[in-house]
C-alpha positions in Angstrom: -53.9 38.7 37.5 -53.2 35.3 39.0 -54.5 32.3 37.0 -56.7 30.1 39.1 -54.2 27.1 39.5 -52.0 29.1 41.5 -54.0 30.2 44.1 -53.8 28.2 47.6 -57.2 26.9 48.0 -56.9 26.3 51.4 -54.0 26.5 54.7 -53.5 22.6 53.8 -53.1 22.5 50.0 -49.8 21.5 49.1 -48.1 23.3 45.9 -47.4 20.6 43.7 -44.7 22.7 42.0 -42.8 21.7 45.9 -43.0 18.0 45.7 -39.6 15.9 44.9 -39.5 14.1 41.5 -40.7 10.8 43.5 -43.8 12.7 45.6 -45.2 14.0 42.2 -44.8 10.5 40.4 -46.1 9.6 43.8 -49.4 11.8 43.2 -50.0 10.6 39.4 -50.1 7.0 40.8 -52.5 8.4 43.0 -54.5 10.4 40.2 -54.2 7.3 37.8 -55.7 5.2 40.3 -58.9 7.8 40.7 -59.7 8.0 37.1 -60.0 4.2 37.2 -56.4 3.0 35.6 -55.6 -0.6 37.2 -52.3 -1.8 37.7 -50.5 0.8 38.4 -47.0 0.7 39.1 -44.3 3.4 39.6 -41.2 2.2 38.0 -39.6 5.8 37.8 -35.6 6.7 38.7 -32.2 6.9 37.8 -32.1 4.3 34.3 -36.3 4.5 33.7 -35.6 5.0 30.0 -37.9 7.4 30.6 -40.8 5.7 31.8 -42.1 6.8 35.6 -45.6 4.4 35.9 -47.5 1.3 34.0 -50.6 1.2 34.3 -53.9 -0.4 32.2 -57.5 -0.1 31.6 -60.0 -1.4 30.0 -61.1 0.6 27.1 -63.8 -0.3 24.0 -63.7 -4.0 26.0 -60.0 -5.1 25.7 -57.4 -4.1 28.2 -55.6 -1.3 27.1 -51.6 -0.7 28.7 -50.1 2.7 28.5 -46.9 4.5 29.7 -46.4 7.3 31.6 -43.6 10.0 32.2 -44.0 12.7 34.9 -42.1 15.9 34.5 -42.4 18.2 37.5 -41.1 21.1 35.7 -40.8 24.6 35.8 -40.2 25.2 32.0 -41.8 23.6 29.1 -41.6 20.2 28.1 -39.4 19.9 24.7 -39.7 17.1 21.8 -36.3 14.7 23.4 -38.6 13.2 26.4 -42.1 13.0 23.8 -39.3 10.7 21.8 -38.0 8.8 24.6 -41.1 7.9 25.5 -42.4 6.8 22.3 -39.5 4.9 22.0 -39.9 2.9 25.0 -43.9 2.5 24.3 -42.8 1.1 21.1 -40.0 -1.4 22.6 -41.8 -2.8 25.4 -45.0 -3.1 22.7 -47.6 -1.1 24.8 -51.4 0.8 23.3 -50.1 4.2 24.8 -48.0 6.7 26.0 -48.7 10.1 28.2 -46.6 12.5 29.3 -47.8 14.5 32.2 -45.9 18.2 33.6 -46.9 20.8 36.1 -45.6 23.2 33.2 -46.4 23.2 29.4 -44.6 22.0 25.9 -42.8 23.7 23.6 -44.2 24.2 20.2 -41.5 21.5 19.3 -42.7 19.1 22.2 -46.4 19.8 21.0 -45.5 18.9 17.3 -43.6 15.6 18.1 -46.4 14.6 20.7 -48.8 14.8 17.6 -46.7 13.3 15.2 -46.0 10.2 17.3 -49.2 9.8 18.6 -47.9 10.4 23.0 -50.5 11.9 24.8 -49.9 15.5 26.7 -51.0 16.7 30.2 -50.1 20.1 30.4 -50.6 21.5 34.5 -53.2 23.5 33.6 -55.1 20.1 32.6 -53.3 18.7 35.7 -54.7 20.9 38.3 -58.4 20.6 36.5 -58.0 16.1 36.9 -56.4 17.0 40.7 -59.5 19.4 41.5 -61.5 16.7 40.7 -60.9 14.2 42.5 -58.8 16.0 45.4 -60.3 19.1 45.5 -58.9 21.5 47.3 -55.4 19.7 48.5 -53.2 21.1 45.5 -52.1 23.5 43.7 -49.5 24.8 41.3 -47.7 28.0 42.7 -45.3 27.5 39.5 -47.8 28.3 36.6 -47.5 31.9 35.6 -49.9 34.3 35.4 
């Protein structure tokens, strides 16, 4: 049985599990913007320390500036980029820290996320923020069923 965030919705829908490491960061600057996230700058590369986007919102009436690291992966995210980010939300003195795959975590990833307080999107939770507000121009032909 196929899970739902593999299935091609449509002849146009573009697997996100296909993009380059720049076209997914790309679509999260993209996806940041639709949920309402001002600011947003892609800053990814060779030497990001592990960061990919800036961005900031208002939240509980104060601005609130977060990080963001994209992993267009096929396996699961570990604990060593949860860390890297944390340590670069704690450097450059911003509220938060998210990293966002097309795959999952490890148990190990999961753990660390908790522990230091970095935010997860998993692609399952991906695919349901993309349906949202693109519905039915991705999908993710790398999530197993």
């Amino acid at each position: 049985m196929e899970r739902k965030d593999t299935a091609k919705p449509n002849e146009d829908a573009v697997d996100i599990s296909t993009l380059t490491g720049t076209e997914f960061e790309e679509l999260i600057v993209r996806l940041l913007k639709a949920e309402g996230y001002e600011n947003v700058v892609r800053i990814g590369g060779a030497g990001d320390l592990g960061v990919d986007i800036m961005a900031s919102r208002q939240e509980n009436g104060r601005i609130c500036r977060e990080l963001f690291q994209c992993k267009r992966w096929v396996h699961n995210v570990g604990s060593e980029p949860v860390q890297r980010l944390y340590a670069e939300r704690e450097r450059r003195g911003f509220d938060a820290a998210v990293c966002i795959t097309t795959s999952g975590y490890t148990k190990d990833g999961e753990k660390v996320a908790r522990d230091l307080e970095v935010g997860t999107t998993d692609g399952t939770e991906l695919m349901k923020k993309l349906d949202k507000y693109f519905p039915g121009q991705y999908y993710n032909g790398s999530r197993n069923a």
